[in-house]
C-alpha positions in Angstrom: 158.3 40.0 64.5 159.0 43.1 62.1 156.5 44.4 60.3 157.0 44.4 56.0 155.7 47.7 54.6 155.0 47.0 50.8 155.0 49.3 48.1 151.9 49.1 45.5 153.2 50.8 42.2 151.2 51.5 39.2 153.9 52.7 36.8 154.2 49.4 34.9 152.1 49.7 32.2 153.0 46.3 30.9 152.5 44.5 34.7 156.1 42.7 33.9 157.2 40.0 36.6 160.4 40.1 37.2 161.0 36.8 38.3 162.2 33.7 36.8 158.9 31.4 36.7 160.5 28.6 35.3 162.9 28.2 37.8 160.2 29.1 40.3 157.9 26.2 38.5 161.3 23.6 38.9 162.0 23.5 41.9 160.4 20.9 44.5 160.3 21.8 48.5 162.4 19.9 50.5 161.2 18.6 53.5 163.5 21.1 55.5 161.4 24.0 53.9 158.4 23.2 55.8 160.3 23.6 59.2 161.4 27.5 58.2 158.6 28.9 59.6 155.8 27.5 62.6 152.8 26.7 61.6 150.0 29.2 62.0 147.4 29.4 65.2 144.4 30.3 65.8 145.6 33.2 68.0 148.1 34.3 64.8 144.6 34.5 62.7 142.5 36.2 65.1 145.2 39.3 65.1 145.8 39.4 61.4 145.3 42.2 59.7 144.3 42.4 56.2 146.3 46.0 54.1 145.1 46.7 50.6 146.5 49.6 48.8 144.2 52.9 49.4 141.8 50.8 51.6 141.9 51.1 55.2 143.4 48.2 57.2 141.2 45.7 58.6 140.6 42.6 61.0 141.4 39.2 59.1 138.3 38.1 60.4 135.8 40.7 59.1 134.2 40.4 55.2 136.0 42.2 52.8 134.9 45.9 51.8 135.6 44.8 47.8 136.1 41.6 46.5 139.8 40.5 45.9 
């Protein structure tokens, strides 16, 4: 499995999506979709890691340092 590095950036000033939510909001999964990706375990969620931007990284299973 790779591992996705996101970028956090605050330069919007308006927070614009830039996604088409109607068409988002249309469409209907497909049985098909579901069998993209396996279903989660209890082993996936006891190595999960939780980023936030500026925060350091932590276990999935620890409480928050802020609130989300």
């Amino acid at each position: 499995m790779t591992e996705n590095n996101v970028v956090f950036s605050r330069t919007s000033a308006h927070r614009d999506i830039h996604s088409d939510l109607e068409r988002v909001d249309a469409h209907e999964i497909q049985p098909e979709e579901y069998e993209e990706i396996p279903e989660l375990t209890e082993e996936d969620f006891a190595n999960g890691v939780i980023r936030r931007p500026g925060l350091p990284d932590q276990p999935f299973g620890v409480k928050p340092l802020h609130g989300s």
